[in-house]
C-alpha positions in Angstrom: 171.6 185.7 206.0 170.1 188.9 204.3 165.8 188.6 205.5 165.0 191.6 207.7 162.5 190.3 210.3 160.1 192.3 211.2 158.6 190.0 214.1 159.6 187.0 217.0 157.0 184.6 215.0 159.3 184.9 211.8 162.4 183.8 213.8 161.1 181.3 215.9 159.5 179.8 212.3 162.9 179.9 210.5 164.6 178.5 213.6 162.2 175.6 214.2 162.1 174.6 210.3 166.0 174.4 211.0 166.5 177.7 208.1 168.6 179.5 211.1 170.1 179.1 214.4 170.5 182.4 216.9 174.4 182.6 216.5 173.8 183.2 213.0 171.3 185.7 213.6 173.8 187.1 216.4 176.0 187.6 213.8 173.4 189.6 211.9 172.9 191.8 214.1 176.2 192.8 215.1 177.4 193.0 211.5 173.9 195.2 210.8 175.3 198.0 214.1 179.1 197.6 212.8 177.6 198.9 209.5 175.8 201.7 210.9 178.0 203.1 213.3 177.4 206.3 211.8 174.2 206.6 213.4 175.5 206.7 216.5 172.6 204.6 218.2 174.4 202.1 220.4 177.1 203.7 222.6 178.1 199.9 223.8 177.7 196.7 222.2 177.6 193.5 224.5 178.8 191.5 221.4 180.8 188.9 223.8 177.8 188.1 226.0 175.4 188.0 222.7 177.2 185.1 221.0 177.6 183.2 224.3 173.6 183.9 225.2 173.1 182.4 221.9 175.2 179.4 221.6 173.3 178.4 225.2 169.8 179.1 224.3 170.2 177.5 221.0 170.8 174.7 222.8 168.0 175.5 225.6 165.7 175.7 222.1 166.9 172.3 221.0 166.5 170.9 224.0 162.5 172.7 223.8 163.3 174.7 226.7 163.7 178.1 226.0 162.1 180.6 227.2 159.2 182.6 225.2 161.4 185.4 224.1 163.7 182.5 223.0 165.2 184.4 219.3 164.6 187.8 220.0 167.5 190.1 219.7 166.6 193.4 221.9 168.8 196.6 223.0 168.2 198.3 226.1 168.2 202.6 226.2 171.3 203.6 228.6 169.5 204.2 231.5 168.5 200.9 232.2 171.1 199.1 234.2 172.2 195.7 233.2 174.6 194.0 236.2 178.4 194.1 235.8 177.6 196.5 232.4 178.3 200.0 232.2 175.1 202.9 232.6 175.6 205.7 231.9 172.2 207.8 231.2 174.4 209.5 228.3 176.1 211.4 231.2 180.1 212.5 231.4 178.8 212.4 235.4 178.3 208.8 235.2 181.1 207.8 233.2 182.8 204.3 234.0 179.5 203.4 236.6 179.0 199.7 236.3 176.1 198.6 237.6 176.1 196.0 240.7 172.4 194.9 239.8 169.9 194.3 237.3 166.5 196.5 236.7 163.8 193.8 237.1 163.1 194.3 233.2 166.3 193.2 232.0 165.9 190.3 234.6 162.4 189.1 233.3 164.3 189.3 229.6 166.9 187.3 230.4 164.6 184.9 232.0 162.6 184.2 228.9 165.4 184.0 226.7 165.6 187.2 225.3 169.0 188.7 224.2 170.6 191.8 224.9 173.3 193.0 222.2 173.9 196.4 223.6 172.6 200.0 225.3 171.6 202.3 223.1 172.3 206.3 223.1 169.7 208.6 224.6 169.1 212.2 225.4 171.4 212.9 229.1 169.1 211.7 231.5 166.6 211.4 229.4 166.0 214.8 229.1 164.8 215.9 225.1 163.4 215.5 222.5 165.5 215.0 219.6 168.6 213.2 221.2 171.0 216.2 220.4 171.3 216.1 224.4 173.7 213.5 225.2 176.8 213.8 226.3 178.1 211.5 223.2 176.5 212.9 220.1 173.4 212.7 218.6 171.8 209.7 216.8 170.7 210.2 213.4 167.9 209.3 211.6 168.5 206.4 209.4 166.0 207.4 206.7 167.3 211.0 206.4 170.9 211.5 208.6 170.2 214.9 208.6 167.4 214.6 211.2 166.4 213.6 214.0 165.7 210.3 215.7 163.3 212.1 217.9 163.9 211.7 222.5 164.9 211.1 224.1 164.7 207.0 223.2 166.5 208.1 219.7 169.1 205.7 220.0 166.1 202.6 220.7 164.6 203.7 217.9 167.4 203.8 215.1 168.4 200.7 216.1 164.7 198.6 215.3 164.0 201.1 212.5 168.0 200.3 211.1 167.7 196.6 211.7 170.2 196.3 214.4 168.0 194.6 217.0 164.5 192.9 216.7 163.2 195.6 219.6 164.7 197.4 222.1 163.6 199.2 225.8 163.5 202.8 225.9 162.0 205.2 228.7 158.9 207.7 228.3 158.6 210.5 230.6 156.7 212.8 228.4 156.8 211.5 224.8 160.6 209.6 224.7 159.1 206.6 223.6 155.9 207.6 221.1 157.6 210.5 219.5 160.7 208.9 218.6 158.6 206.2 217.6 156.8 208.7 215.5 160.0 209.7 213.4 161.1 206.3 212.8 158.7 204.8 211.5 158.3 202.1 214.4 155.5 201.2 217.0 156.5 202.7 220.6 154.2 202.2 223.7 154.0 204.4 227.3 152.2 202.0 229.0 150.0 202.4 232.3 152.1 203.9 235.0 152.5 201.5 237.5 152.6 198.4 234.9 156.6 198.0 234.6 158.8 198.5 237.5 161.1 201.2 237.6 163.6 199.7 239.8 166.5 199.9 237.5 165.3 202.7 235.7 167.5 206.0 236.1 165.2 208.2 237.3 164.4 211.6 235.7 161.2 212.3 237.3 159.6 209.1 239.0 156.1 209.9 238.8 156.2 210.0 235.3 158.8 207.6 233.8 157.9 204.7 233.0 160.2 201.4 230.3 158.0 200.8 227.4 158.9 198.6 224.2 159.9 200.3 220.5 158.9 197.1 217.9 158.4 196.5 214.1 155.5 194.6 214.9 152.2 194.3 217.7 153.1 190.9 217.9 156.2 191.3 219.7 154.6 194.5 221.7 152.2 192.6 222.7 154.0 189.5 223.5 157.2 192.2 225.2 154.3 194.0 227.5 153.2 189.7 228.8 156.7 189.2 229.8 158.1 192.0 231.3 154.8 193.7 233.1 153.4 192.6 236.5 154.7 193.1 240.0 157.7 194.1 242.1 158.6 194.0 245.4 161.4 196.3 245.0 159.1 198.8 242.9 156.5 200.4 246.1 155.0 202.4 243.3 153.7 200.1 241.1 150.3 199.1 240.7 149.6 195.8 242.3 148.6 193.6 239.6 150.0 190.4 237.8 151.7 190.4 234.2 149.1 191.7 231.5 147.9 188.6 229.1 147.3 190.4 225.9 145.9 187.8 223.5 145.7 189.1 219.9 142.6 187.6 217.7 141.4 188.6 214.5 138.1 189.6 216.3 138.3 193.1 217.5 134.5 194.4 218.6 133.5 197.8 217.4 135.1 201.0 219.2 134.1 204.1 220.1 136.9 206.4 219.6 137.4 209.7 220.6 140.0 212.5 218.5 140.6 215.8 220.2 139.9 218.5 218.2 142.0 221.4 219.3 145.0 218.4 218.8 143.7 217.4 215.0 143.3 221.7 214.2 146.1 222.6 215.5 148.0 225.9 214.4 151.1 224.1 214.6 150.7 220.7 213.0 151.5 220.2 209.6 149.6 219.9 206.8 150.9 216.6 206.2 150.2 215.0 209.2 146.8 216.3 209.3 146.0 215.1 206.0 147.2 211.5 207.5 145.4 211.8 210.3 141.9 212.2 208.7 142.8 209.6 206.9 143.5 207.7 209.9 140.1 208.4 211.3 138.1 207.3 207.9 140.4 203.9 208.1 138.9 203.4 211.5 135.3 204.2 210.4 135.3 201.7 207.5 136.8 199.3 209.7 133.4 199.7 212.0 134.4 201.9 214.7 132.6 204.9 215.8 134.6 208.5 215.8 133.5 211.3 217.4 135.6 214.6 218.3 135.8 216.1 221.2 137.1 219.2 222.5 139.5 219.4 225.7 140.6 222.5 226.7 143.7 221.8 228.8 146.3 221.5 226.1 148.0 224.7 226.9 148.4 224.0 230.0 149.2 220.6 230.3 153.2 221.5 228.8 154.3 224.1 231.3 152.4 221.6 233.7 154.6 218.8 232.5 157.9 221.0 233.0 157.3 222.6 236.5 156.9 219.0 237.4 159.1 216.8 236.0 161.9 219.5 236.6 160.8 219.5 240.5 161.2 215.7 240.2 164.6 216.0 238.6 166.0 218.5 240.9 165.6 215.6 243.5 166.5 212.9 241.5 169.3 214.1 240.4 170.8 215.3 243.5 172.5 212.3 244.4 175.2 212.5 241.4 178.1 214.5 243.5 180.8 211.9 242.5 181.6 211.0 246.3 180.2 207.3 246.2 180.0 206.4 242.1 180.5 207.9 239.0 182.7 210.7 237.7 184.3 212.7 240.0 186.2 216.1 239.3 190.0 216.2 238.7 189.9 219.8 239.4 188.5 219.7 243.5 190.5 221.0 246.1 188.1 220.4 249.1 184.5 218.7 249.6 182.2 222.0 248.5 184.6 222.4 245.3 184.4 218.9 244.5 180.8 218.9 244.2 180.4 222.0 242.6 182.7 220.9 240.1 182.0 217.8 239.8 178.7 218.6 238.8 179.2 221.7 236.7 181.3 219.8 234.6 179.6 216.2 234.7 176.1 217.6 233.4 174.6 219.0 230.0 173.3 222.6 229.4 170.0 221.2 229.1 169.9 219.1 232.6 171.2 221.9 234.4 168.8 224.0 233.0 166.1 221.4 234.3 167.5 221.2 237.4 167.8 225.1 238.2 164.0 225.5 236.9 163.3 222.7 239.2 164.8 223.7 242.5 163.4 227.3 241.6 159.9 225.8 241.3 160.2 224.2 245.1 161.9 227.0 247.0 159.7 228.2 250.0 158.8 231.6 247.9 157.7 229.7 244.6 156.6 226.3 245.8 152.7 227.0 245.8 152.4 229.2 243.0 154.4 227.1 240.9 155.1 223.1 242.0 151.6 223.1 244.2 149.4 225.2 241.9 150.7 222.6 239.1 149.9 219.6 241.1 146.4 220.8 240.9 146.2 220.8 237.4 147.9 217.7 236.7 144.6 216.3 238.9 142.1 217.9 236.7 143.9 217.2 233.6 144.2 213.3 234.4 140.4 214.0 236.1 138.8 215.0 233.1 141.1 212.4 230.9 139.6 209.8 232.9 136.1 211.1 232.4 136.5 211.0 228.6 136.6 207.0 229.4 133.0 206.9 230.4 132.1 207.7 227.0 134.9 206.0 225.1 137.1 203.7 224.8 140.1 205.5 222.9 141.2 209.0 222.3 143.0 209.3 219.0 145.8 212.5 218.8 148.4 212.9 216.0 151.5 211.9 217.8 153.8 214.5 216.8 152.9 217.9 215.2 156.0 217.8 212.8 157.7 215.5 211.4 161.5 214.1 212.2 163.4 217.6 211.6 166.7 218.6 210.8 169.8 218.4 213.4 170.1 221.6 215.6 167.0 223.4 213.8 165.3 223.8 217.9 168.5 223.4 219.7 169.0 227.1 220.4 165.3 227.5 221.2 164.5 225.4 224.3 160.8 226.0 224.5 160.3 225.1 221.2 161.8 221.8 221.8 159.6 221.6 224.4 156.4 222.2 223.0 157.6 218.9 220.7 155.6 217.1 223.3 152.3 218.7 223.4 150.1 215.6 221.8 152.4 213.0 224.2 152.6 214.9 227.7 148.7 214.2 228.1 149.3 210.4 228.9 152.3 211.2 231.2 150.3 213.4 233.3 146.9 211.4 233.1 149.2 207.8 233.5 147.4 205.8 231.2 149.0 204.3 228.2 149.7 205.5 224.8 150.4 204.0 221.6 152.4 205.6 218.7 151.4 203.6 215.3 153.3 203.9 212.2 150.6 205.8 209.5 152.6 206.3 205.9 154.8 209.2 205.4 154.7 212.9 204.2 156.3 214.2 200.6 159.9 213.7 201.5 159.2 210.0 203.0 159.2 211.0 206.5 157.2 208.6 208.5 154.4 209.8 210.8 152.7 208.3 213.5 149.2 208.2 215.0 148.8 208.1 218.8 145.8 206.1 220.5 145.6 206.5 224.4 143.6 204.0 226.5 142.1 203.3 230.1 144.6 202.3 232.8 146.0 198.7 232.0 143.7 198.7 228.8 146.9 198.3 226.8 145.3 195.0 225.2 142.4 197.8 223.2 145.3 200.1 222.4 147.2 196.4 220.5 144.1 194.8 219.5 143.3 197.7 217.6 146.4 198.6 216.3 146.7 194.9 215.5 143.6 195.1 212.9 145.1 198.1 211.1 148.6 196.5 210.9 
């Protein structure tokens, strides 16, 4: 077998016309990640469990009762925990964890058949932007290995946009999912915060994380988002609503579609990508939507908003990695203060100790309302007057990156400018609606770039119907 498939449809037609059978494809999958190791995308393959998923749902398909994601080969980002499998977040801290449960995604996955052929290498904690932040190397980018994947879901990423998987789960706290999405030439999707449970999820900063799908086509997006959205009793933050039913037709009703100005203008996006995007918005026009831009003048602030809170969040979060109950614990304690101190000074990367020192800094008595409170107040107007763009619209179009994928350790030394790598994404985070990143051509050098559309909470049927049209 040699055929790339780009989508579940393809699969299940070769399957059912008796053309393949899932150990077969199986094996294509895990001969496809043996022969790009060098990307350094999955940091564990479940190649065992694959082949004995799918000898019993081959028979589960003869029988005609598989499940609907009955074919589809999918990886999972490392902080995702799978039961009896090892998570790890990309940390040394949590080396050798195995987890006693399963996150409710990987549960609804395995319900419907899916099959999961190994976690996948992510920024530590989920903290980046380029994936040069875990604790086991960085992933490279499989059109040019001497950049980027984009973060911190690099290791998702390379292994759709490298044919290792059909899809894979990453996580999107501020632009993990859509920017590495961006750089790989792949769909990626934040959806609606509150429409995937988290429980399961290794949290970075809860009120912003949220599992979101990286596919090679809307069809399995859309068909991902119906299986493994919808309520959960262990999850007390999600929204309360069933699983989403996104139906794809070839009907999509004229939009009207907003593009941020200051966004599209930007002094720091690249000439490429703004060429594409104009592009992008005369595409749209001849397809008979409306485009109108808009200005919104909260884009400076919504980064350092992003950062005082997501490192407050962190701070918390990751407080209880001390290496008393699970995890990695310090050879080099010689009584309980020393062991944590240790334990954690050794077990964490520069860059999530750096997060965590901004973030208990931010929520110390003396700083707390000039930093943490005075930025909780902004995130309310920023996701206020997000909201209010809705009453107009029904989309706001952004580039999804300024710059394309760049080169291995150029912002590695520069912290802020790593940061600013999310200024397009961070908007959804805050606001917690969702946010497609769509595949739109490439620059010069064959670089891919991608177009971000943001919708209305749980309107992530627009966001796929639309992107559906232009596929």
């Amino acid at each position: 077998m040699k055929k790339r498939f780009s989508s579940l449809i393809e699969i299940q037609k070769e399957i059912n016309e008796g053309n393949l059978n899932l150990p077969e494809l199986v094996q294509y999958y895990l001969t496809q990640i043996n022969k790009n190791k060098h990307l350094n995308a999955f940091l564990e393959v479940f190649e065992e469990d694959a082949k004995e998923q799918a000898e019993e749902i081959q028979k589960k398909i003869t029988l005609k009762t598989a499940g609907k994601l009955a074919g589809m080969v999918i990886a999972i980002k490392d902080n995702i925990v799978y039961k009896d499998h090892e998570s790890s977040a990309s940390s040394q801290i949590l080396k050798g964890f195995t987890s006693l449960f399963s996150a409710t995604v990987v549960e609804r996955l395995l319900a419907e058949d899916a099959i999961i052929i190994g976690r996948t290498n992510c920024d530590e904690f989920a903290m980046g932007a380029s994936n040069e932040n875990s604790a086991f190397g960085p992933v490279l980018n499989a059109i040019d290995n001497t950049r980027v994947p984009g973060g911190s879901s690099g290791g998702s990423a390379v292994a759709v946009q490298a044919d290792m998987c059909l899809a894979s789960l990453g996580s999107d706290t501020g632009g993990s999912i859509r920017q590495p999405a961006a750089f790989t030439g792949i769909y990626g999707l934040y959806p609606t915060y509150g429409a995937i449970s988290r429980w399961g999820l290794i949290a970075f900063a809860s009120s912003f994380d949220q599992i979101g799908p990286f596919t090679s086509s809307v069809s399995d997006m859309s068909l991902l988002m119906n299986c493994i959205t919808g309520k959960d009793e262990n999850d007390a933050s999600m929204a309360q609503i069933e699983a989403l039913n996104i139906q794809l037709t070839d009907n999509t009703k004229p939009l009207k579609i907003a593009y941020i100005n200051d966004c599209v203008n930007h002094e720091g996006l690249e000439e490429s990508i703004q060429t594409k995007t104009f592009e992008f918005i005369e595409a749209l026009k001849e397809k008979g939507h409306s485009l109108t831009p808009i200005d919104f003048p909260y884009l400076d602030q919504m980064v350092p908003c992003y950062q005082i809170l997501t490192t407050a969040e962190a701070s918390s979060n990751l407080s209880r990695f001390s290496g008393l109950t699970y995890g990695n614990r310090s050879n080099n304690a010689i009584d309980l203060e020393s062991m944590y101190k240790t334990t954690r000074s050794e077990g964490f990367g520069a860059e999530v100790k750096r997060r965590i020192m901004l973030g208990t800094f931010v929520l110390t008595s003396d700083f707390y309302d000039a930093y943490y409170t005075k930025a909780q107040k902004v995130r309310q107007v920023i996701r206020q007057e997000t909201l209010k763009i809705f009453e107009n619209y029904d989309i706001i179009l952004t580039p999804t990156t300024s710059t394309v994928a760049f080169k291995i350790g150029e912002k590695s030394n520069n912290p802020i400018a790593m940061y600013l790598a999310d200024l397009f994404t961070v908007q959804a985070n805050l606001a917690g609606i969702p946010a497609l990143s769509i595949p739109y051509g490439t620059d010069d050098n064959g670089l891919p770039i991608g177009m971000q559309i943001m919708g209305k909470p749980f309107e992530e049927s627009t966001l796929l119907q639309l992107a559906q049209q232009l596929q």
